[in-house]
C-alpha positions as a printed Julia matrix, in Angstrom:
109×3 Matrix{Float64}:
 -261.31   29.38  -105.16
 -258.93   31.85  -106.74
 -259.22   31.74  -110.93
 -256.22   29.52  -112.2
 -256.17   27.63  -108.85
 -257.1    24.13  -108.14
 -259.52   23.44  -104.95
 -256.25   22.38  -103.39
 -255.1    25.81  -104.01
 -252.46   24.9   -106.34
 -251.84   26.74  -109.54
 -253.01   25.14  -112.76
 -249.46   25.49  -114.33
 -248.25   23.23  -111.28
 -250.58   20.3   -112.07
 -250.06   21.24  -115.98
 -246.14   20.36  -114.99
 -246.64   17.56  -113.0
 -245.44   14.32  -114.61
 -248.47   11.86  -115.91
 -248.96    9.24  -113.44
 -247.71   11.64  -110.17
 -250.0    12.97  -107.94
 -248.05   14.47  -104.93
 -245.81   18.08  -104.84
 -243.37   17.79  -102.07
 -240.59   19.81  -101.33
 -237.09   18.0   -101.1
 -233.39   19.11   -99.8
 -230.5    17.33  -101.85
 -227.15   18.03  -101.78
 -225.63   19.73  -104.94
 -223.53   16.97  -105.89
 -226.63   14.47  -106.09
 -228.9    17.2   -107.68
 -226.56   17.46  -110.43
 -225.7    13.34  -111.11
 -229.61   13.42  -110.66
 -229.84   15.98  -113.8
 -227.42   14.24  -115.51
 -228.52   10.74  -115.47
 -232.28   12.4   -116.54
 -230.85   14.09  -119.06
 -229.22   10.92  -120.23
 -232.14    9.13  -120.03
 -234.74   11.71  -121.65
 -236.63   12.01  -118.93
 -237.59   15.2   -116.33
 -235.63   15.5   -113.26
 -239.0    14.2   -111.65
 -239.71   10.96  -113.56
 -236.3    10.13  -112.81
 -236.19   10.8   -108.98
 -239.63    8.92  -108.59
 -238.15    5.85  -110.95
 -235.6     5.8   -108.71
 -237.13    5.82  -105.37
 -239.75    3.48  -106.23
 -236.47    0.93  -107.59
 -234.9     1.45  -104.2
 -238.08    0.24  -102.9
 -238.79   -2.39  -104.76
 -234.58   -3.5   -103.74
 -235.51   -3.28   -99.71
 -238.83   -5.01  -100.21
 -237.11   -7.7   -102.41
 -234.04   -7.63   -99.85
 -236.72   -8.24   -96.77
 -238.47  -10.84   -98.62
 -234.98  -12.51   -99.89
 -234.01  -12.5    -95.85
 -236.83  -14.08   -94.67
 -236.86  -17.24   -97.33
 -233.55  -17.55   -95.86
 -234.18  -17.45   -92.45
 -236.5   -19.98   -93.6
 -234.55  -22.39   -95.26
 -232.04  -22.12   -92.71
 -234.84  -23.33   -90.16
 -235.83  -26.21   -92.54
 -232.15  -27.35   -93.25
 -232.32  -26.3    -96.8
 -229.6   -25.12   -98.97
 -230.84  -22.45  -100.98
 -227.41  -21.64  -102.82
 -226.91  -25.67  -104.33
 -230.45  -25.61  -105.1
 -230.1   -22.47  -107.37
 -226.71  -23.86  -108.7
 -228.48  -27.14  -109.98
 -231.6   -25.27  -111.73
 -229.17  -23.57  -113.14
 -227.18  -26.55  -114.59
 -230.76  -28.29  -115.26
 -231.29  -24.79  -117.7
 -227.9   -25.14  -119.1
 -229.14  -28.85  -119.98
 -232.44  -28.05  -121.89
 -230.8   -25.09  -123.65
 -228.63  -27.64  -125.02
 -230.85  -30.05  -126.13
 -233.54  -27.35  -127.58
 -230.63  -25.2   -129.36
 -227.31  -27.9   -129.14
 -223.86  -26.69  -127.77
 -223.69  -23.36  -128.92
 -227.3   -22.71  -130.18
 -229.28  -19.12  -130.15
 -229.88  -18.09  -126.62
């Protein structure tokens, strides 16, 4: 092992830079455009241009795993003659209800 190298033969100012918490260097093609709303929306944020790219592949992750998931409850309820939609509607009017009572008509949320 080279001095200032890691056994994976990385340089120690490349895992000095790396982000807490991220443990793989790839290398990615983007086009300009996204690179710079990507910079932008970092910048915005305080965060690196690397924190942000991960946070936002792991949310569009989370959004197709929670897309899948949402699919198959209703395939489902389809299958079981359930209707999803009037069933949300009325837990939300049964929320309304005890928001009321706890806080009255135009109470704290």
């Amino acid at each position: 092992m080279r001095a200032g190298t890691t056994p994976g033969g990385m340089t120690i100012s490349h895992t000095v830079g790396m982000v807490g918490g991220m443990t793989a260097k790839v290398t990615l093609s983007f086009s300009d455009e996204t690179i710079a709303e990507a910079r932008r929306f970092a910048r915005r944020e305080g965060l690196s241009l690397s924190a942000w790219m991960d946070r936002a592949a792991r949310e569009k992750a989370l959004r197709e795993l929670f897309g899948a998931h949402a699919d198959a409850v209703r395939r489902a309820a389809a299958h079981a003659n359930l209707d999803l939609e009037a069933d949300a509607l009325a837990d939300e009017r049964e929320a309304a209800m005890v928001h009321r009572a706890m806080f009255g008509e135009h109470g704290a949320a």
